[in-house]
Structures are given as structure tokens and as C-alpha cells.
C-alpha positions as a printed NumPy array, in Angstrom:
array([[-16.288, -18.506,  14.95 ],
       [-15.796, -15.091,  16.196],
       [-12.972, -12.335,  15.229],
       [-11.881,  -8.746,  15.504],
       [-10.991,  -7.056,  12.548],
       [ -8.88 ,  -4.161,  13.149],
       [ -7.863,  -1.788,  10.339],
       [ -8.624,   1.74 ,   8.439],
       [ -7.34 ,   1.307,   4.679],
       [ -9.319,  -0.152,   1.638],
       [ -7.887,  -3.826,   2.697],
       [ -9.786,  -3.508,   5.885],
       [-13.101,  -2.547,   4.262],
       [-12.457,  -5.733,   1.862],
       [-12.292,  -7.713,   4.535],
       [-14.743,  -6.412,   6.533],
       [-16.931,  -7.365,   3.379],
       [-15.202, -11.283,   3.524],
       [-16.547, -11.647,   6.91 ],
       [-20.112, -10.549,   6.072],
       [-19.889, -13.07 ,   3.34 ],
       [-18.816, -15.93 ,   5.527],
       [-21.608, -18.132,   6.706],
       [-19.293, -19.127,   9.799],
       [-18.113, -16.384,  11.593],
       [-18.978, -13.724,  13.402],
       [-17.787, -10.351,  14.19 ],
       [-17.381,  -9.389,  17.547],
       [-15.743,  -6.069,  16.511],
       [-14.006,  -4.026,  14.005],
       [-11.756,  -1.854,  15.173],
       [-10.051,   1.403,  13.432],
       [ -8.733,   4.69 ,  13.601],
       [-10.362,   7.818,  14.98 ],
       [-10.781,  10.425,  12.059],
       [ -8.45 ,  13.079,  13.729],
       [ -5.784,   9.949,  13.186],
       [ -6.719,   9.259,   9.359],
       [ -3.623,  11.423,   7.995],
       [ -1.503,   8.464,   9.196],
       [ -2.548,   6.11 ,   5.957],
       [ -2.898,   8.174,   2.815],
       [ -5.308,   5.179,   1.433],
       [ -7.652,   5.694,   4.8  ],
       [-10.906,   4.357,   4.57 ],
       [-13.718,   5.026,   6.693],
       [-14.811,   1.81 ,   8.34 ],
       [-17.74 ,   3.039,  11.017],
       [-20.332,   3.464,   8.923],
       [-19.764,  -0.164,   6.756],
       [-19.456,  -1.772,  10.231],
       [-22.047,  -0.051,  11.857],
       [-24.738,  -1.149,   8.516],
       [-23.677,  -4.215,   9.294],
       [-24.852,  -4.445,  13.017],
       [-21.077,  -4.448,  14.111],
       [-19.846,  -2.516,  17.172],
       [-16.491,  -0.466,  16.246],
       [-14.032,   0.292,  18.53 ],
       [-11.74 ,   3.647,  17.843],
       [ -8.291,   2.735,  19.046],
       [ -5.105,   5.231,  18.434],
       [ -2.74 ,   2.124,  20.206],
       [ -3.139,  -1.373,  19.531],
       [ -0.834,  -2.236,  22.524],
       [ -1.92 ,   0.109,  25.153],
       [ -3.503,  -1.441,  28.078],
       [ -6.88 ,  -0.042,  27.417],
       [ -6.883,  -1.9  ,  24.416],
       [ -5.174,  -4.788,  25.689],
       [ -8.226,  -5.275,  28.08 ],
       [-10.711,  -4.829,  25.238],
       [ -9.145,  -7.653,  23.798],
       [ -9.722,  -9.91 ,  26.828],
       [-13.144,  -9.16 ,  27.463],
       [-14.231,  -9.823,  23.685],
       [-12.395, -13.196,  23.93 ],
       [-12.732, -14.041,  20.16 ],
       [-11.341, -16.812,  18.406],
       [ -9.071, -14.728,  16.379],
       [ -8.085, -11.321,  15.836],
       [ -7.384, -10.007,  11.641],
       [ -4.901,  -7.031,  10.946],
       [ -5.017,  -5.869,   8.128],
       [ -4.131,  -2.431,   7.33 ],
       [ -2.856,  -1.229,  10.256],
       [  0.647,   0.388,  10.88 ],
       [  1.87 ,  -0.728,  14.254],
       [  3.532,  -3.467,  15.635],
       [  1.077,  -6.106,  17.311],
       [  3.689,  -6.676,  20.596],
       [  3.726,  -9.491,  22.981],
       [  0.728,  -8.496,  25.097],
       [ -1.176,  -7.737,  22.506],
       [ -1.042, -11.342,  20.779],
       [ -1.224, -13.364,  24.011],
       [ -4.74 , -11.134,  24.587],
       [ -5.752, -12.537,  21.16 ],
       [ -4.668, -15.908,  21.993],
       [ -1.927, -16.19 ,  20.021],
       [ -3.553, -16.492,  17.111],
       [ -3.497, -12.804,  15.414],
       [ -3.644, -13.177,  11.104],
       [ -1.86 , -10.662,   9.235],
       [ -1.685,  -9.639,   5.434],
       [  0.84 ,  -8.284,   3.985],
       [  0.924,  -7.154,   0.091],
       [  4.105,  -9.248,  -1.058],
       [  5.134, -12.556,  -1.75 ],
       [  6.581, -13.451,   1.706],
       [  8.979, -13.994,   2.568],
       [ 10.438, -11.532,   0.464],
       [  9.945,  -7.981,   0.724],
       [  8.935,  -8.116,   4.644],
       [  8.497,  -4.425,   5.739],
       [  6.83 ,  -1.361,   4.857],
       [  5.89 ,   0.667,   1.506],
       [  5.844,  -2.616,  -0.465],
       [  3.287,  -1.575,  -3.197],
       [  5.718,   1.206,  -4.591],
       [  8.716,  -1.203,  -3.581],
       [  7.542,  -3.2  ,  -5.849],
       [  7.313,  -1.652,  -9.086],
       [ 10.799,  -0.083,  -7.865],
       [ 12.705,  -3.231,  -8.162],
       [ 10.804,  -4.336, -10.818],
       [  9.381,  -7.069,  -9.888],
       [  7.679,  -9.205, -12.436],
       [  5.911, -11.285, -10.044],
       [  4.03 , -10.681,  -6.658],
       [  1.899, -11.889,  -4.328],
       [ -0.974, -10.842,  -1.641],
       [  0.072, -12.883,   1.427],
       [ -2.396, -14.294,   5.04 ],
       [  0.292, -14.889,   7.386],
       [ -0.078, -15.459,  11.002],
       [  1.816, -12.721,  13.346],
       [  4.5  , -12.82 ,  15.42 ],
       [  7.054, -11.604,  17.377],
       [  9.272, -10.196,  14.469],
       [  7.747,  -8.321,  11.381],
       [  6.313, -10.174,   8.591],
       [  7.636, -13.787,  10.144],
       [  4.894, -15.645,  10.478],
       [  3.807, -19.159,   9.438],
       [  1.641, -18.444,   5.953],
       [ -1.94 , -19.46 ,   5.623],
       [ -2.099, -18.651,   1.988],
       [ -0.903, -17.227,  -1.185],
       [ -1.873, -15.55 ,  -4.106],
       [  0.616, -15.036,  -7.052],
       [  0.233, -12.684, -10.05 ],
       [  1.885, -10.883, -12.756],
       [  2.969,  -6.942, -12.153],
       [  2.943,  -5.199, -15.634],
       [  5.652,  -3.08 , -17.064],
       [  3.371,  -0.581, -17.261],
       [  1.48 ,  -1.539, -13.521],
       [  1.001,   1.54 , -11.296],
       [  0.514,   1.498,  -7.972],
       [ -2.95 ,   2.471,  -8.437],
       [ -3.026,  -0.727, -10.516],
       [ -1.474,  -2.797,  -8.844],
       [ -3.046,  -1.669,  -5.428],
       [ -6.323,  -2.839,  -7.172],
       [ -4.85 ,  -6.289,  -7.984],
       [ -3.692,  -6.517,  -4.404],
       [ -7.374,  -6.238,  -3.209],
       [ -8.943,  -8.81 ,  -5.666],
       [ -6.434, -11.181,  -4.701],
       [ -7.051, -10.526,  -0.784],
       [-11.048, -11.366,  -1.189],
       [-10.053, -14.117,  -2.843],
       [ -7.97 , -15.245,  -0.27 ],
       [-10.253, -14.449,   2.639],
       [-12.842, -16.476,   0.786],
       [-10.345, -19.586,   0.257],
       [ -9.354, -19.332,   4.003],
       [-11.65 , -18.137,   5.891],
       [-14.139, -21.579,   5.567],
       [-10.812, -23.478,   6.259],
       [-10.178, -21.702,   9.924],
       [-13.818, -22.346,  10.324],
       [-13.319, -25.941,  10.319],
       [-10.486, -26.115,  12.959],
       [ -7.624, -26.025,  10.215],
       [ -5.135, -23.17 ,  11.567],
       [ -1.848, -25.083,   9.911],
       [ -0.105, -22.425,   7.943],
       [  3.52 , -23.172,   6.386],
       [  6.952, -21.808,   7.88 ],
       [  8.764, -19.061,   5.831],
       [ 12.027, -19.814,   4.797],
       [ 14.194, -17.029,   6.235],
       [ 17.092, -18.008,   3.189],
       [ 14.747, -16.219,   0.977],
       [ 13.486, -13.108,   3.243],
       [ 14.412,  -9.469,   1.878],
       [ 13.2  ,  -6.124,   3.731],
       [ 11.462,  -3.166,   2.379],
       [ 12.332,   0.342,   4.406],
       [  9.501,   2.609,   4.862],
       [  9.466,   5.227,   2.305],
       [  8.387,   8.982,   3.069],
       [  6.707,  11.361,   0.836],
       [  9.739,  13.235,   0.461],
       [ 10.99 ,  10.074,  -1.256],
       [  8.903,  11.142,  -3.921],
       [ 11.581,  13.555,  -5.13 ],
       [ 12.597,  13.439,  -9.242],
       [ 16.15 ,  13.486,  -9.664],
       [ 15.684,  14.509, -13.608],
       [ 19.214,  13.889, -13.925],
       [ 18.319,   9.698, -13.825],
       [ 17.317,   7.817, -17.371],
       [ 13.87 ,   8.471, -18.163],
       [ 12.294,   4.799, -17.399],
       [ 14.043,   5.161, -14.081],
       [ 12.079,   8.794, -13.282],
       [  8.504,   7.249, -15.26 ],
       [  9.116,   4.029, -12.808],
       [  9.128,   6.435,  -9.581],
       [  6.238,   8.003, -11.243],
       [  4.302,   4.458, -11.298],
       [  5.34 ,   3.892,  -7.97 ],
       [  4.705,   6.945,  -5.605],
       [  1.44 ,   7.508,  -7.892],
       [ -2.456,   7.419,  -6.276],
       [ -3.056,   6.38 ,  -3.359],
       [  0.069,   7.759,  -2.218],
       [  1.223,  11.235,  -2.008],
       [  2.698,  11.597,  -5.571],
       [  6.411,  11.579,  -7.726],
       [  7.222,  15.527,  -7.297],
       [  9.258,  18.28 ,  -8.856],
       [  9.478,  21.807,  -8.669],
       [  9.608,  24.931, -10.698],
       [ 10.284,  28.234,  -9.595],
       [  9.524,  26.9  ,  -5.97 ],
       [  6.3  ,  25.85 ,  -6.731],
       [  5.619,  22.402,  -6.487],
       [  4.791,  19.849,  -9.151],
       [  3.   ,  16.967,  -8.41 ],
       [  3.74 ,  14.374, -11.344],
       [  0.777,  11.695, -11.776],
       [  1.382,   9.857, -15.173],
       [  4.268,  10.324, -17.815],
       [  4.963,   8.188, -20.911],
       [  8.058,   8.108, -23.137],
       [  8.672,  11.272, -25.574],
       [  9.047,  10.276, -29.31 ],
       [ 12.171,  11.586, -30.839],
       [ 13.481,  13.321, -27.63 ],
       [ 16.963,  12.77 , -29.412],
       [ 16.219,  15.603, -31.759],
       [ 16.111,  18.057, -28.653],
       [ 19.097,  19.627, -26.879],
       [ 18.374,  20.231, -22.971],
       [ 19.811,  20.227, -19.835],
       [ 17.881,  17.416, -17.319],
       [ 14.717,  18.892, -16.14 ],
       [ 14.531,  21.429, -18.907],
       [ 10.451,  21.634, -20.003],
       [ 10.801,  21.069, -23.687],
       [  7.35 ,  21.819, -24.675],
       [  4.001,  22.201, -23.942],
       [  0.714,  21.075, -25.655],
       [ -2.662,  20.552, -24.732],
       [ -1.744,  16.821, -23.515],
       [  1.021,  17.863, -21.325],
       [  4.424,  18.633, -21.191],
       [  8.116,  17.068, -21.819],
       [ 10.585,  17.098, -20.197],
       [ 14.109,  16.375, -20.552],
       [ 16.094,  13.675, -18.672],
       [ 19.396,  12.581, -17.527],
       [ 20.145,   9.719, -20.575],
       [ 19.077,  11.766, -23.259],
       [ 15.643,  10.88 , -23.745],
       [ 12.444,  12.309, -22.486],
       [  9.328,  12.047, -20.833],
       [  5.845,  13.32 , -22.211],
       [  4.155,  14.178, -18.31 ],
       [  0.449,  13.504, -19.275],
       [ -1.236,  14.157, -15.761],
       [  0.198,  16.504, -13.187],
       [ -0.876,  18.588, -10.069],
       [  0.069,  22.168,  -9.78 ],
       [ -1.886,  25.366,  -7.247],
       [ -3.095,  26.791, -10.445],
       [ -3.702,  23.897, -12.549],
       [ -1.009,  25.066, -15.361],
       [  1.846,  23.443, -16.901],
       [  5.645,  24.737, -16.679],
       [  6.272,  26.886, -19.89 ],
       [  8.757,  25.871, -22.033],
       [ 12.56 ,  26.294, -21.247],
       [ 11.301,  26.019, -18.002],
       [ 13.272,  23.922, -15.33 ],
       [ 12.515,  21.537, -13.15 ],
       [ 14.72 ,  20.369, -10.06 ],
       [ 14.815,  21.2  ,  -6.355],
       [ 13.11 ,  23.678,  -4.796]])
């Protein structure tokens, strides 16, 4: 069988790599961003050169849905066309180009958590179980009949480097599981039940904002979630920003008197700070112009 793959994040490359592995199809093209377009996915990944090692033709596309692209589409004519990791809307053209049969993936146990951002979603609710999802698209967002599912555990302590990393062992997997299957002429996915659906909003990197004035797991969990590959948990001090990678509870933060956001101390692991319930967080990897913590009695807040 032939497909397009169109994509530009580290879920494209991994299945880019599924379809090299798969003794029954084909790919007619892979299709991805234009590197003046890259700042649009902060977990871009360059898929030309992969492709292009591979024999593959790439196509550099800035709309999915313009009629340029839309006539690409035709004249390829392949069995099926695989999003994955791209950020706009496949519309009605678009999929009746394809065939109807455009295959989505989506990092959440559909039906719940449709939508965007749900890797830091995620770990914001919570969630002690997730999923990496094949679905196939249609004319709402994140609708689709589901080809298959992979279920794991998300850690107290999961990241969303972590768990990013889980997301993309469970999507080979997948691809390997269901690619064979759509080989042999089996395209029956099941229907989502809608009862269960819940909707993630986008989140911007402005989101990334500490309120120090929250508990301290609630500040370490935005931490976790806004961490690598996207832009960062942030503070300020003195109007210079503070980008806030890792933290980890402070021992005995009950001993210290602070106001929320007050730097506590400093030592050659990092720095505490002071939050909104009383205890504290220990911030063990951070991101500042000159490399240098806050200094003690220092405080942290809005800019």
C-alpha cells in the first residue's frame, strides 16, 4: 500500500521510521514544514534529510488545505494519508483528496482529552493513566473511529519530557500493530463514545507563568508540565526572567518565615523558594541570561 506522511515533530520522524520498517507499504511522500515555519512546534524535527536517506520525495507545505496542496494530494492518489504531528485542521477538501481515509494520532486516551497541549494537560489534571491513540479523522477534532490503543501509567513524578518519551514508544508500537493490519484490507476502527469526551484548550507559553502564591506540588506540577520540549514554567526577578526546569520538595521549609516567592537560599544545587501553603520548593535546574541563581531574600513574581 501507499501513504503520505505529513508531519514535522519527533512523532513524525517515528513514524516515518514505522513505514520504513513495514514490508507492505510504500511511501509516496512525506510531507512537512519549511524551516522558516519550524518556530510553530517547539518539539520540530527536521524530516528532509531522514526522508530524503530513505529515497522519499518531501513535499514543504505551510497549508494542508490550500488548493495547491489539495491538488498534490490528487495526483499522488495514495491509499492513505498519516498526520501526525501537525497543527492544522485537515478540512473537508482535504480528506475527500485523501479518500476519506486520513489516520490521525493524538497523545491521549480518546475520547477524553480531545484538543490541543495534551502532554502538559496531562500531568495538570493528574492523570494516572493515559494513552497514545490511531484514530481516523474527521470532520470535528479528535472524533474519529479508533484504530488502536495503547494504555500506560503516568508517574507522580512523570515530566513531560518523560512522558513525551513514553508517548513515542507507545506510537511505534502502535504503528507496528496496525500498520500490517491496514495492509491486509482491515480499516474497521471502533466509534468513540462522545458520553466520555473531555477537551483540552491550547495552552500558550505565557501559560507557563508561576503564581508562587499556589501550594508547592501545585507550582512543581506546572514545572513537570510546561518542562522540555516546551518553552518552560517561568518566573521573574528583578525583570529578568527565570526559566524553571526541575524543582523538588524543600525539607523542613516549615522552619522558614517568607513571603511566596521569597528565594530562601542558595547552594551549589540550587535554590528555594518559598510558596503559597507554607512549604517550599528546592529549584534544582533553571535558565537565567547569566546562568546565576536569585540571591537570597530575593523575590520572585511578575515581571
Amino acid at each position: 500500500m501507499q501513504a503520505i506522511l505529513i508531519g514535522a515533530v519527533e512523532g513524525s520522524r517515528v513514524a516515518l521510521d514505522a513505514f520504513l520498517r513495514a514490508p507492505d507499504w510504500r511511501l509516496a511522500a512525506v510531507a512537512t514544514l519549511p524551516p522558516d515555519l519550524s518556530h510553530r512546534h517547539s518539539d520540530f524535527v527536521d524530516l528532509a534529510a531522514p526522508a530524503a536517506a530513505a529515497g522519499v520525495d518531501t513535499i514543504f507545505v505551510r497549508n494542508v488545505n490550500s488548493p495547491e496542496f489539495i491538488d498534490t494530494l490528487d495526483t499522488l492518489a495514495a491509499d492513505m494519508v498519516f498526520v501526525i504531528g501537525w497543527s492544522q485542521l485537515c478540512g473537508p477538501a482535504f480528506r475527500a483528496a485523501a479518500g476519506g481515509r486520513v489516520v490521525g494520532y493524538h497523545p491521549a486516551p480518546l475520547p477524553r482529552l480531545r484538543g490541543r497541549a495534551v502532554i502538559p494537560w496531562t500531568i495538570l489534571l493528574d492523570e494516572k493513566i493515559t494513552a497514545s491513540t490511531l484514530f481516523y479523522i474527521d470532520e470535528d477534532v479528535d472524533s474519529g473511529d479508533i484504530l488502536g490503543q495503547r494504555f500506560f501509567h503516568v508517574a507522580p513524578d512523570e515530566t513531560a519530557g518523560s512522558l513525551y518519551r513514553k508517548h513515542m514508544a507507545a506510537l511505534a508500537d502502535l504503528l507496528d500493530e496496525t500498520l500490517p493490519r491496514l495492509a491486509r484490507g482491515n480499516m474497521s476502527g471502533t466509534v468513540q463514545d462522545p458520553r466520555f469526551a473531555t477537551w483540552a484548550t491550547r495552552r500558550r507559553p505565557e501559560d507557563g507563568r508561576i503564581d508562587w502564591n499556589r501550594p508547592a506540588h501545585e507550582v512543581q506540577r506546572l514545572i513537570r508540565a510546561a518542562g522540555r520540549p516546551y518553552p518552560g514554567a517561568f518566573s521573574t526577578c528583578g525583570g529578568t526572567r527565570i526559566i524553571l526546569w526541575s524543582a523538588e520538595p524543600a525539607p523542613a521549609a516549615d522552619r522558614h518565615h517568607a513571603v511566596p516567592g521569597q528565594v530562601l537560599a542558595r547552594s551549589g544545587e540550587g535554590f528555594t523558594v518559598r510558596c503559597g501553603d507554607g512549604g517550599a520548593l528546592v529549584i534544582t535546574e533553571w535558565e537565567t541570561p547569566d546562568g546565576s541563581p536569585p540571591r537570597p531574600h530575593s523575590i520572585l513574581g511578575a515581571a
